[in-house]
MIDO-498237 format. One line per field, with one value per residue (C-alpha): residue number from 1; residue in three letters; x, y, z. Coordinates in pm, 1 decimal, decimal comma. Example, Ala and Ser with C-alpha at 12.3 -4.5 7.8 and 13.67 -1.06 7.14 Angstrom:
// residues 2
num	(1; 2);
residuo	(ALA; SER);
px	(1230,0; 1367,0);
py	(-450,0; -106,0);
pz	(780,0; 714,0);
This chain:
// residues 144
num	(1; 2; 3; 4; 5; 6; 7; 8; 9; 10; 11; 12; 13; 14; 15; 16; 17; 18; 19; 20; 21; 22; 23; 24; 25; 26; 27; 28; 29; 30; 31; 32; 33; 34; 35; 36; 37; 38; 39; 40; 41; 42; 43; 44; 45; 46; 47; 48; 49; 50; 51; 52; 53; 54; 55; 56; 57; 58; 59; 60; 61; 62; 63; 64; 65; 66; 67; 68; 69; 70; 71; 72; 73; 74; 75; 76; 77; 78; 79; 80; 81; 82; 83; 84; 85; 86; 87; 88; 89; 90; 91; 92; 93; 94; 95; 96; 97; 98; 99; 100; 101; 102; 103; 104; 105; 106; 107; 108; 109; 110; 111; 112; 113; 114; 115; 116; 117; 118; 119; 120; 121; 122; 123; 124; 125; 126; 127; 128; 129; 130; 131; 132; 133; 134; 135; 136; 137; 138; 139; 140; 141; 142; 143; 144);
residuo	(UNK; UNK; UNK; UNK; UNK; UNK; UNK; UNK; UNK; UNK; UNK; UNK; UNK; UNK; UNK; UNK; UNK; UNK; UNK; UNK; UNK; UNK; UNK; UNK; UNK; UNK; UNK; UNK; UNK; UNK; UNK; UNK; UNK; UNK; UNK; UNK; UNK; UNK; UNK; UNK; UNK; UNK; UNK; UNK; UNK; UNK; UNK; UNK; UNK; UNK; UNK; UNK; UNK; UNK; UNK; UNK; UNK; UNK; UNK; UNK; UNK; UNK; UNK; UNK; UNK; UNK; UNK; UNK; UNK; UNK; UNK; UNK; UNK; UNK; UNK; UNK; UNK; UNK; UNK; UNK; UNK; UNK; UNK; UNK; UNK; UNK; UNK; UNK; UNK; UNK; UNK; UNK; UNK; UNK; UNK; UNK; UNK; UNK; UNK; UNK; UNK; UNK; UNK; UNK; UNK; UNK; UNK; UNK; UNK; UNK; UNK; UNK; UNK; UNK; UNK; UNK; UNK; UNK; UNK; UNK; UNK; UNK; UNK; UNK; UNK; UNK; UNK; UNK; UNK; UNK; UNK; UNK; UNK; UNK; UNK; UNK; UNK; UNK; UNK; UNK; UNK; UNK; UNK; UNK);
px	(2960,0; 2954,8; 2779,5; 3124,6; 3198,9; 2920,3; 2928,7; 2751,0; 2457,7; 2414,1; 2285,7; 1943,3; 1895,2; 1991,0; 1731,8; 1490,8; 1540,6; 1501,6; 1145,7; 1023,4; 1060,4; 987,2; 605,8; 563,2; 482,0; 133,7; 87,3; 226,0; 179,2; 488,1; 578,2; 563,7; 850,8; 1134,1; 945,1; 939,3; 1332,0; 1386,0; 1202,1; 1400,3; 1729,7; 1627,2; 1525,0; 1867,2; 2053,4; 1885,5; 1986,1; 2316,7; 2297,4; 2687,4; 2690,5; 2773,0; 2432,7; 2230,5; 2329,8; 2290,9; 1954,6; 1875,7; 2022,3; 1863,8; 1511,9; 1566,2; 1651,4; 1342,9; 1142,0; 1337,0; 1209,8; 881,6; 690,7; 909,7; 855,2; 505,0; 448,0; 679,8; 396,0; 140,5; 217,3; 322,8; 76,0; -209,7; -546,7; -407,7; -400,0; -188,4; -452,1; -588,0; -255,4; -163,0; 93,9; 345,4; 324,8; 389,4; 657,4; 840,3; 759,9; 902,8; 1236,5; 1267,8; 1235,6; 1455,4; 1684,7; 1667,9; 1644,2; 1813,6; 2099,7; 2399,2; 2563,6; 2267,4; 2248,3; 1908,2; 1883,4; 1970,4; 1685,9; 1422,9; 1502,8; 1545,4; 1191,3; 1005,5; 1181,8; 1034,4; 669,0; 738,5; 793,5; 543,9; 298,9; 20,7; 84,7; 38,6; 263,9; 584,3; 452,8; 252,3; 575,2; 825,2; 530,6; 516,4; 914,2; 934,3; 707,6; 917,5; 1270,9; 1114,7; 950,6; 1286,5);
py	(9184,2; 8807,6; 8607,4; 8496,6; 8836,7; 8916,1; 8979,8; 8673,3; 8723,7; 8718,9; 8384,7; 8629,2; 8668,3; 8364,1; 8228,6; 8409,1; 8304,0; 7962,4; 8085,1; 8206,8; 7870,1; 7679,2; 7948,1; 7757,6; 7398,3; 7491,8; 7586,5; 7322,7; 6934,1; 6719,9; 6615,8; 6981,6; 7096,2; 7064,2; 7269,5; 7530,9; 7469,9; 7523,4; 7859,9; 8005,0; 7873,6; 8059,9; 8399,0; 8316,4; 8341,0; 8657,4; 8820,1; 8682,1; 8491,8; 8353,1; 8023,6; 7912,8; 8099,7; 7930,4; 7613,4; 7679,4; 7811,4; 7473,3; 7266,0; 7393,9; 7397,8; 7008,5; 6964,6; 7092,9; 6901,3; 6586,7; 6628,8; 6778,6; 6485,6; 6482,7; 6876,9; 6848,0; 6605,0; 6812,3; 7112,1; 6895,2; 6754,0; 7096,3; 7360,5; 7242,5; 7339,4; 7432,9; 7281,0; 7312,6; 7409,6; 7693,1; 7840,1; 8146,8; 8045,5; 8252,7; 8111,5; 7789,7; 7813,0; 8001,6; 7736,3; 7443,4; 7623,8; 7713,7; 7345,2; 7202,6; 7470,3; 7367,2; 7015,1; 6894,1; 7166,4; 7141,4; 7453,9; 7694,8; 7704,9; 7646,3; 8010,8; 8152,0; 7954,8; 8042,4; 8409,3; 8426,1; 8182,7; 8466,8; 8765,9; 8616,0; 8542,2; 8917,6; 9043,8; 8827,2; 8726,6; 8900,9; 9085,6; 8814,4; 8541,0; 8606,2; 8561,2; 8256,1; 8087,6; 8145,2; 7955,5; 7682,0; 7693,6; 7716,9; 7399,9; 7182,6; 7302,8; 7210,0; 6874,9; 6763,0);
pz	(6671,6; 6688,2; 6942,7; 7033,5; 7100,6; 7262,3; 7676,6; 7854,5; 8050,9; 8437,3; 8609,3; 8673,2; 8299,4; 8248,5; 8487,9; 8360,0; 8001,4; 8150,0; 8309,3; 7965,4; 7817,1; 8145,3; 8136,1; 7751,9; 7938,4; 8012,6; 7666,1; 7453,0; 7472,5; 7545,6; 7185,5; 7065,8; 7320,6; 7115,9; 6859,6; 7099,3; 7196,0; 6808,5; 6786,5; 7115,1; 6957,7; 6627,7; 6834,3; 7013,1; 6707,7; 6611,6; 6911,6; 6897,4; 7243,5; 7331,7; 7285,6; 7597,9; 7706,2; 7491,6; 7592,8; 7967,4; 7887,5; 7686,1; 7934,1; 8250,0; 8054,0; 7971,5; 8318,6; 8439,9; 8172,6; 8300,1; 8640,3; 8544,3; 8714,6; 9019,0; 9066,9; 8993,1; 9249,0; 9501,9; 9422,8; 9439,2; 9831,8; 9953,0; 9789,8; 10063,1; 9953,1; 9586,9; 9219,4; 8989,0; 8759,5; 8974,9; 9000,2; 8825,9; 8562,3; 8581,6; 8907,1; 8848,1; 8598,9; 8886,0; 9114,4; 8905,1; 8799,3; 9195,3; 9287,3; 8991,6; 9130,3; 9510,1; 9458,0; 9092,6; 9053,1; 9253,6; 9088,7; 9264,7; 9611,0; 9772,4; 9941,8; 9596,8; 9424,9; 9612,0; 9595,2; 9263,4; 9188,2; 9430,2; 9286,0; 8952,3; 9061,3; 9151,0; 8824,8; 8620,3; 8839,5; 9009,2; 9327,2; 9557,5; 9332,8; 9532,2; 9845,9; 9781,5; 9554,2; 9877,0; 10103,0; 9897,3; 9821,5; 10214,3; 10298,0; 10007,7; 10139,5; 10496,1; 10376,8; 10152,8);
């Protein structure tokens, strides 16, 4: 089967393709990004990702590395008491695809966002990360 063939994915695996690579920021410096954006594209191929996938997974992941400072700073003012660097980091990753979501992409809409960001602290984070991801998603759809 080719990868144009292939059935597309829902905008939940989507998203959290989006997480995996959005989780890699706290591991890799700046300038090795698109290094990492070359070795997903090369699993991507593997797996025979549709195109159109791949690209909404690349896109969204550059738009959250646009905004990174913006969303930082949105985590920064709202998580009261909190650092980024104490966070968990599964956490975090949620948190800054939620906000890019909620505040950068017109396409999801807010409600959806934060779901989705919580349901994914959820999954990969530790059993408090959904509940302290929708506080802090609550306090910057509030203070926006």
């Amino acid at each position: 089967m080719s990868n144009t063939d292939k059935k597309n994915m829902t905008r939940h695996e989507l998203r959290n393709k989006v997480f995996g690579l959005v989780f890699r920021i706290e591991f890799y410096p700046g300038d090795e990004l698109d290094e990492q954006i070359a070795s997903f594209e090369e699993f991507a191929a593997e797996e025979e990702y549709p195109a159109e996938d791949l690209e909404y997974i690349i896109a969204k992941f550059k738009g959250v590395l646009s905004r990174l400072s913006e969303i930082d700073a949105a985590i920064d003012k709202n998580a009261v008491g909190w650092t980024r660097s104490r966070m968990g980091k599964c956490e975090l990753a949620a948190l800054r695809l939620g906000i890019y979501e909620m505040l950068y992409d017109d396409d999801i809409p807010e409600g959806v966002a934060m779901n989705e960001a919580v349901e994914i602290a959820k999954t990969y984070g530790d059993n408090t990360g959904g509940a302290f991801v929708n506080a802090i998603l609550t306090k910057v759809k509030e203070n926006t």
